[in-house]
VOGU-3710 file (C-alpha; in Angstrom, 3 decimals, decimal comma):
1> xxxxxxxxxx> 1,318/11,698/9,175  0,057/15,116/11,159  -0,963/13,327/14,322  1,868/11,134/14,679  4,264/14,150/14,187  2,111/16,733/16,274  2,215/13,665/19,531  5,499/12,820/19,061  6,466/16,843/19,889  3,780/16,606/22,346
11> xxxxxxxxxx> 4,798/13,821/24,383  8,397/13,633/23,282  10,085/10,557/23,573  8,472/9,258/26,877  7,484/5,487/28,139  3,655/6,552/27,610  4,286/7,609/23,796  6,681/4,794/23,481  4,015/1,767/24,641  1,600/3,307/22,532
21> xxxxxxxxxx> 3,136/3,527/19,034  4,279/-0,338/20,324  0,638/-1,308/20,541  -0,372/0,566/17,392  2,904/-1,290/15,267  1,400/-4,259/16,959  -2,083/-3,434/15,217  -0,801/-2,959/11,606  1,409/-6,001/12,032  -1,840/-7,986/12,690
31> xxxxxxxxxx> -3,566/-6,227/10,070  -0,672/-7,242/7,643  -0,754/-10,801/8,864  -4,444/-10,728/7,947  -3,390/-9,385/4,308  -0,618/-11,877/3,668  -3,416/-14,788/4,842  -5,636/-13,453/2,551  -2,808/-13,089/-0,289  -1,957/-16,731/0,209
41> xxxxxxxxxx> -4,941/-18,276/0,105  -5,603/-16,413/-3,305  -2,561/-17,015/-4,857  -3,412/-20,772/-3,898  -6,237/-20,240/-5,598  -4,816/-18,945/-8,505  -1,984/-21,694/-9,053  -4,579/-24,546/-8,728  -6,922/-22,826/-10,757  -6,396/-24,738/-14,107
51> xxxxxxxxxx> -6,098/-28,223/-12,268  -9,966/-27,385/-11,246  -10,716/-26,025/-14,851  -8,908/-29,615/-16,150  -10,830/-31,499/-13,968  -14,493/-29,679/-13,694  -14,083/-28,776/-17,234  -15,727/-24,835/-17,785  -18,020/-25,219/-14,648  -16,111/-22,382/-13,135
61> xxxxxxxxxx> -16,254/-18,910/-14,891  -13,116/-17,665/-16,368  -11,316/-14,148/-15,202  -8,504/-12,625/-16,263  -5,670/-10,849/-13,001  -3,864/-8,437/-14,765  -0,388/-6,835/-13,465  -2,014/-3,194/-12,863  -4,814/-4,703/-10,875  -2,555/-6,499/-8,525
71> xxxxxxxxxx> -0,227/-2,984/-8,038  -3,568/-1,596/-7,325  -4,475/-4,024/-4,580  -0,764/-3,618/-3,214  -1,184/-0,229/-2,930  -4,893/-0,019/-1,630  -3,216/-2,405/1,318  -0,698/0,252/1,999  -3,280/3,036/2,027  -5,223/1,159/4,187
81> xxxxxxxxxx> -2,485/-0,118/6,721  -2,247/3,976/7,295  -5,270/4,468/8,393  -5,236/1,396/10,587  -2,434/2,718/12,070  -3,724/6,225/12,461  -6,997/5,316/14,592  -4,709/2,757/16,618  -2,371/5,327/17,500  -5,879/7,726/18,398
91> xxxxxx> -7,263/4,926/20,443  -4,557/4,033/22,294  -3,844/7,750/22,954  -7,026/7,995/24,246  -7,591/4,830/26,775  -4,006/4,791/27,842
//
């Protein structure tokens, strides 16, 4: 990550630099905590699934998860929790 390299020799290893990559860590944290909600709830979803389909009968349309489209969403998470941390670590650097 440039910008986290290029403001860690900038500031060194001082309290200012220190509080903000706490804050940021504190953002993607969140952010995770959103993604592991969201993870639960659909894995919920998935496990009760064919109660539903037992009881509604085929009311509910039928989809397939395969393995590569859950590494896909694991990764895309990943990705993402970069650039969440990225514009944390820019807006704290700016309105600190």
């Amino acid at each position: 990550m440039g910008y986290y390299r290029d403001k860690e020799s900038e500031y060194g290893n001082d309290e200012r630099w220190m509080i903000i990559k706490l804050k940021a860590s504190n953002v993607v944290r969140r952010y995770y905590d959103i993604c592991c909600l969201t993870a639960a709830i659909y894995l919920l979803w998935i496990l009760a699934r064919p109660v539903v389909l037992l009881i509604f009968g085929k009311i509910l349309p039928e989809g397939r998860t395969s393995l590569v489209s859950i590494v896909a969403t694991l990764a895309f998470i990943y990705m993402l929790s970069v650039i969440v941390e990225y514009f944390a670590l820019r807006y704290y650097d700016k309105n600190m």
